[in-house]
C-alpha positions in Angstrom: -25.7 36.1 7.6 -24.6 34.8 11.1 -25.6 31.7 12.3 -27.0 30.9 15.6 -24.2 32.0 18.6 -22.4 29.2 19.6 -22.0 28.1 23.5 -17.7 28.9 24.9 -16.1 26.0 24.8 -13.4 26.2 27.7 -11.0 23.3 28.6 -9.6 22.6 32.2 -6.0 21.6 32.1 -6.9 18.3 33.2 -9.6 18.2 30.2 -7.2 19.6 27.3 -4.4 17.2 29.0 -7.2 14.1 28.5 -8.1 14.9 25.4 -4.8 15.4 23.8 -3.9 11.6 25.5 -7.0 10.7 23.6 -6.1 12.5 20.2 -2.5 10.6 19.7 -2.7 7.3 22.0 -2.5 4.3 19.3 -4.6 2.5 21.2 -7.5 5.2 21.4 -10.4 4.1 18.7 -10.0 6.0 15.8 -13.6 7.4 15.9 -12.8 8.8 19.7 -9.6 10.1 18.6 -11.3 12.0 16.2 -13.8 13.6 18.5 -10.8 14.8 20.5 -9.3 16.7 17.7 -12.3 18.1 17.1 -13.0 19.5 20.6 -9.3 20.5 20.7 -9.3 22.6 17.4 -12.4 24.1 18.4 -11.1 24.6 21.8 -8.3 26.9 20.5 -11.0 29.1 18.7 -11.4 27.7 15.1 -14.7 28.3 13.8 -16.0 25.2 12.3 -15.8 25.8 8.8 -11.9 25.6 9.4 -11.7 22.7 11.6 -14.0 20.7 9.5 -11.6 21.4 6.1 -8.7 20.8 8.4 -9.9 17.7 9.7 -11.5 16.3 6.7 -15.1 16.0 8.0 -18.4 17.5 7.8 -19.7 21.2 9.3 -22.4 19.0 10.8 -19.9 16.6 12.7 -18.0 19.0 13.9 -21.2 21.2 15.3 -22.6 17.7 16.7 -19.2 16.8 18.9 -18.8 20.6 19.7 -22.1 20.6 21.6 -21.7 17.4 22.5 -19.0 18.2 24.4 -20.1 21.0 26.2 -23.1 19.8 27.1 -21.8 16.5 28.5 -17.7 17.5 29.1 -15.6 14.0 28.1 -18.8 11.7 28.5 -20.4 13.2 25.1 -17.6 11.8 23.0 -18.8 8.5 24.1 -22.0 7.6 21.7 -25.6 7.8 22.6 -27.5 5.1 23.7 -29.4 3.4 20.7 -32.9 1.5 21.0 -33.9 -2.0 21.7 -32.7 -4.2 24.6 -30.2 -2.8 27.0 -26.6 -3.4 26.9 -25.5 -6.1 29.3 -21.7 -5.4 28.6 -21.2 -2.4 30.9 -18.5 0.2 28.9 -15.8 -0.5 31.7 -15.5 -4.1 30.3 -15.6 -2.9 26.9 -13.0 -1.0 27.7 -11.1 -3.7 29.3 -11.4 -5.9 25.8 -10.3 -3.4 24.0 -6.8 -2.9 26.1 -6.0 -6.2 26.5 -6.3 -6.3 22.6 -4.4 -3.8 21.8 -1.6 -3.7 24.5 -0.9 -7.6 25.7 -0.8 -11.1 23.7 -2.1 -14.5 25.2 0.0 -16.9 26.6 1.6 -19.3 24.0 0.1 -17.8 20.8 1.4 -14.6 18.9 -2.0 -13.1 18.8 -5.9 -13.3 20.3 -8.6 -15.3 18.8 -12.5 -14.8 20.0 -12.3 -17.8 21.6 -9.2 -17.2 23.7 -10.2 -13.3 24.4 -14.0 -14.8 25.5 -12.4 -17.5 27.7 -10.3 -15.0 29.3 -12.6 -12.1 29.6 -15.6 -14.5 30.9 -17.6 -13.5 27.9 -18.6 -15.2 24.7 -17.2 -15.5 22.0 -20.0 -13.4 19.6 -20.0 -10.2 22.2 -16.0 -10.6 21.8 -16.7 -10.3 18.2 -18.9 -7.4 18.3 -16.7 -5.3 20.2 -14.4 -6.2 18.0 -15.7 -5.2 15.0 -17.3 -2.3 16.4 -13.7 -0.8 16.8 -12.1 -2.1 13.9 -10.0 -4.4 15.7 -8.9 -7.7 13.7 -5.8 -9.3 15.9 -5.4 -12.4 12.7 -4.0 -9.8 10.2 -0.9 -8.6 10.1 0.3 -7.0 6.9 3.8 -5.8 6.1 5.8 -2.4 5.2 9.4 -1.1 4.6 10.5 2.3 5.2 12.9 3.5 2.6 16.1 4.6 4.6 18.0 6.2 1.7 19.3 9.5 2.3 18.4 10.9 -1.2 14.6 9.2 -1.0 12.9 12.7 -1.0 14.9 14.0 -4.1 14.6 11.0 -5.7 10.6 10.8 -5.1 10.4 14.1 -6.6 12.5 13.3 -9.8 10.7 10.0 -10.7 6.7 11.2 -10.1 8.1 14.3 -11.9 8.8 12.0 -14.8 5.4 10.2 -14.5 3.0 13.4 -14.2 5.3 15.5 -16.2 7.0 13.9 -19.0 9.6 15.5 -20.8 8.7 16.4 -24.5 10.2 14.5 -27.3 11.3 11.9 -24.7 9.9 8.6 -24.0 9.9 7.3 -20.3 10.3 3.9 -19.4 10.4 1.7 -16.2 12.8 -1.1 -16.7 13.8 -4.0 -14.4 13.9 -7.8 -14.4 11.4 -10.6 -13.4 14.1 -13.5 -12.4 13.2 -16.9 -11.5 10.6 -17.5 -13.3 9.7 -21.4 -13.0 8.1 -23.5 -15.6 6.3 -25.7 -13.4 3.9 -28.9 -14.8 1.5 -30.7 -12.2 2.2 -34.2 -11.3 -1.4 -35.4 -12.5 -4.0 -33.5 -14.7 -6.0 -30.6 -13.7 -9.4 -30.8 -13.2 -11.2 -28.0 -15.6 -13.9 -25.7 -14.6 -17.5 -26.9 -14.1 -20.6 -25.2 -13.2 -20.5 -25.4 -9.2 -16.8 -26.4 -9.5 -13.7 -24.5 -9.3 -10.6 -25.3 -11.4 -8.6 -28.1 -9.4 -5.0 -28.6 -9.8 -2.5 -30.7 -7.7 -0.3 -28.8 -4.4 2.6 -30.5 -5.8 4.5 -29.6 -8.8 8.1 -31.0 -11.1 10.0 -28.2 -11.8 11.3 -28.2 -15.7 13.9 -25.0 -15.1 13.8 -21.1 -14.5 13.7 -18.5 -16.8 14.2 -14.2 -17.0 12.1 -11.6 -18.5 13.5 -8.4 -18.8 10.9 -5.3 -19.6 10.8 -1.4 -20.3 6.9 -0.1 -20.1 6.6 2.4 -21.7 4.0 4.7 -19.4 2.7 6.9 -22.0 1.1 4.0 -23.5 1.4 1.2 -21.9 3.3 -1.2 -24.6 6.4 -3.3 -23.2 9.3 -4.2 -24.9 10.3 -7.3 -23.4 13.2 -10.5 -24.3 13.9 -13.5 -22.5 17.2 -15.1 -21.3 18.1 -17.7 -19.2 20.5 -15.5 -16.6 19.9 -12.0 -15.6 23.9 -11.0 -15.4 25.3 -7.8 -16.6 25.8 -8.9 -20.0 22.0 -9.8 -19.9 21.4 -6.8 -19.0 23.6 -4.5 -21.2 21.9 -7.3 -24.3 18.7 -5.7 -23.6 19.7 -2.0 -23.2 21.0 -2.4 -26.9 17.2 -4.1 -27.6 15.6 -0.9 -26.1 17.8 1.2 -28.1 16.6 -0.4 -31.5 13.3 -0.3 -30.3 13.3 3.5 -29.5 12.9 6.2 -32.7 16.6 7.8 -32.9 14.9 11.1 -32.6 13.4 10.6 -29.0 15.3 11.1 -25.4 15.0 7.4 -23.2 14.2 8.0 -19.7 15.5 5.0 -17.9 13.2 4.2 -14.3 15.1 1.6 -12.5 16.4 0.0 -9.1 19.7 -0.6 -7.6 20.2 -4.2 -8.7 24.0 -4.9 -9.2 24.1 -5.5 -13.0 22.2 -2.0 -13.7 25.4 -0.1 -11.7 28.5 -2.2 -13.5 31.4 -0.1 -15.0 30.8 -1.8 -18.2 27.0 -0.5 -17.9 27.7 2.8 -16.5 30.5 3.3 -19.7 27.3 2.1 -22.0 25.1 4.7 -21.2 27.9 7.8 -20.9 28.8 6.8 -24.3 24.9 7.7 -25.1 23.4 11.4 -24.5 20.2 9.9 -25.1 19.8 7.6 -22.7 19.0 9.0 -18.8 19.0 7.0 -16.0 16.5 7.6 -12.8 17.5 5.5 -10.1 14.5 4.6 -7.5 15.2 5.1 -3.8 16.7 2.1 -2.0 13.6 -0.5 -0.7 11.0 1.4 -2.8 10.0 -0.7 -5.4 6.4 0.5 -5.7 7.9 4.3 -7.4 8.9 1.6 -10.7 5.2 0.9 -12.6 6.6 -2.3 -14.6 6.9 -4.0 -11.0 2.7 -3.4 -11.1 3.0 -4.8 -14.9 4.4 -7.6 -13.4 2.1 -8.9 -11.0 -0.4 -8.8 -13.9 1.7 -10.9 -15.6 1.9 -13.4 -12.5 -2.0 -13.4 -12.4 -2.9 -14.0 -16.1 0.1 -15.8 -17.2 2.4 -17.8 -15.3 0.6 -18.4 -11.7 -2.2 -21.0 -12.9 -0.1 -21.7 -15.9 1.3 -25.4 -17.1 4.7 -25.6 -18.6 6.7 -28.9 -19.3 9.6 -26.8 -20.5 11.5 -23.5 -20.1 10.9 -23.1 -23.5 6.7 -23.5 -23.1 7.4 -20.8 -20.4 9.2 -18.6 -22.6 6.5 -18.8 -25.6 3.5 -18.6 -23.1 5.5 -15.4 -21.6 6.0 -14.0 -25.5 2.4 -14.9 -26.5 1.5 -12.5 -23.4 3.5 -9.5 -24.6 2.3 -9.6 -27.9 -1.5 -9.5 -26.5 -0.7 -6.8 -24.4 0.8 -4.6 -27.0 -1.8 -5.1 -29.4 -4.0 -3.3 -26.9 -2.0 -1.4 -24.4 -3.5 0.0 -21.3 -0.9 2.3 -19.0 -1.0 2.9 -16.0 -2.6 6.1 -14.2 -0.5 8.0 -11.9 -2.5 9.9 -10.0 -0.5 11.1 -6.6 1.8 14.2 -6.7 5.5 14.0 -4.8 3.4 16.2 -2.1 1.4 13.4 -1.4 3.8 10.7 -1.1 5.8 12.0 1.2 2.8 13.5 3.2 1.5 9.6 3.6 4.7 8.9 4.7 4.8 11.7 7.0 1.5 10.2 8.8 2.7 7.2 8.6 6.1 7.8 10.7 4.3 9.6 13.4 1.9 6.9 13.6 4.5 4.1 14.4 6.3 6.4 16.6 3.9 6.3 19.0 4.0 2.2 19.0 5.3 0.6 21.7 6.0 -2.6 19.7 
């Protein structure tokens, strides 16, 4: 059955050249940006069955911005009116909030606040907040990323989730690294416990009573750690807790090593280790990409339930607390669910170059 006929849509060059501005310009609200695409794709004759699967959205949304847009031209990306009281922000000085935003920083600060933006704009503070929120714009965060600039990052990417969604039969896999510096730290006065309408109180100030290592293997298949403590993390530290993971391991399994680049994993007398041992095969992850190794997630639940909040007068009260933990988690053992292909990764990352190649930061 064929639906009802749909109205041409037929761009102008100055239309398809204002819409495409729209579609990539960073500082073009996401919901407006999306509009664009829609009216582009459509533009160059997808029906909108296809541009709704290509853009991830609804048949419905893409009908509504279709005929939006051709009733109305550019103003029907814009949205309607609502009810209640008129606005008594006109759009141009929306507009002009949203720029100064996104594209310039107040004098003698790093970033704006609502108070600064309202004193500056002539506006209060609470309509600076709404346009704010209205377009997803929060200037106080700032949040961090590293791009992985090794030249093997996509082979590498594709060996490691390989491992992780695939694993090789009669083989166990097993992410391996070090936690270093691990302080046992001891308040200078007593905490103050948990009460009802209380929090847990504890000192800002700490005495420091030494450091300690824990070296792990998690096993992602099910989730148990073999873990030993020493007080360096040097090559011989190291090669120490290889041999551990070897007697820990059934003879009659493969070991799939997951691990960084640190130093001490790379020594001749650790490379001359494993070549002396078929078994054992290392998977290197790519340079500044820390997140492909799953004991490094292990690890910050380790921080949380075990030594962030924890009192220790003694590396060797750290140590026991840190053993105590292991054991706990191995008598129930929970891995961790890997869920995105190698396809996915490096599409995400993909998105995310393009989209930081059109800052002008």
């Amino acid at each position: 059955m064929r639906g009802r006929p749909k109205a041409p849509l037929v761009l102008t060059e100055a239309e398809r050249g204002d819409l495409q501005a729209l579609a990539v310009r960073r500082k073009t609200a996401q919901a407006v940006a999306l509009r664009a695409r829609i009216v582009l794709a459509c533009a160059d004759g997808m029906d909108n069955n296809t541009v709704a699967e290509r853009l991830k959205v609804t048949k419905q949304t893409v009908s509504k911005w279709r005929g939006r847009f051709v009733k109305y031209r550019r103003d029907g990306l814009l949205d309607a009116p609502r009810s209640g009281a008129p606005r008594s922000i006109e759009d141009e000085r929306v507009e002009a909030v949203i720029a100064k935003t996104l594209e310039s920083v107040p004098k003698g600060a790093t970033h704006w606040s609502t108070r600064l933006m309202a004193r500056d704009m002539g506006m209060t503070k609470n309509a600076i907040l709404r346009i704010w929120h209205a377009f997803g714009l929060q200037p106080h965060r700032q949040e961090t990323f590293k791009l992985s600039t090794d030249p093997l990052f996509v082979e590498k990417v594709r060996d490691i989730v390989g491992l992780y969604l695939n694993p090789p039969v009669k083989a166990m896999v097993l992410c391996v690294d070090e936690k270093s510096q691990i302080q046992a730290l001891d308040r200078t006065q007593p905490m103050l416990p948990l009460s009802p309408g209380l929090p847990e109180k504890r000192t800002h100030d700490y005495v420091r009573h030494g450091t300690t290592t824990l070296f792990a293997a998690l096993d992602v298949a099910t989730g148990k750690v073999i873990g030993e403590t020493n007080r360096r993390h040097r090559s011989s530290e190291f090669l120490q807790f290889l041999r551990t993971i070897e007697a820990n391991v059934p003879s009659t399994l493969d070991i799939h090593l997951v691990m960084d680049n640190y130093g001490t994993h790379k020594t001749d007398t650790i490379k001359r280790w494993l070549a002396a041992r078929p078994r054992f095969q290392v998977h290197f992850t790519p340079t500044s990409a820390s997140w492909m190794n799953q004991v490094e997630r292990w690890f910050s639940t380790l921080t949380e339930r075990c030594t962030r909040r924890g009192t220790h007068r003694s590396t060797q009260e750290l140590e026991k607390s840190i053993r105590t933990y292991l054991d706990v988690n191995n008598a129930s053992p929970q891995p961790f669910s890997w869920s995105k292909t190698a396809d996915d990764i490096l599409a995400s990352i993909e998105r995310f170059c393009l989209r930081i190649s059109q800052s002008e930061h």
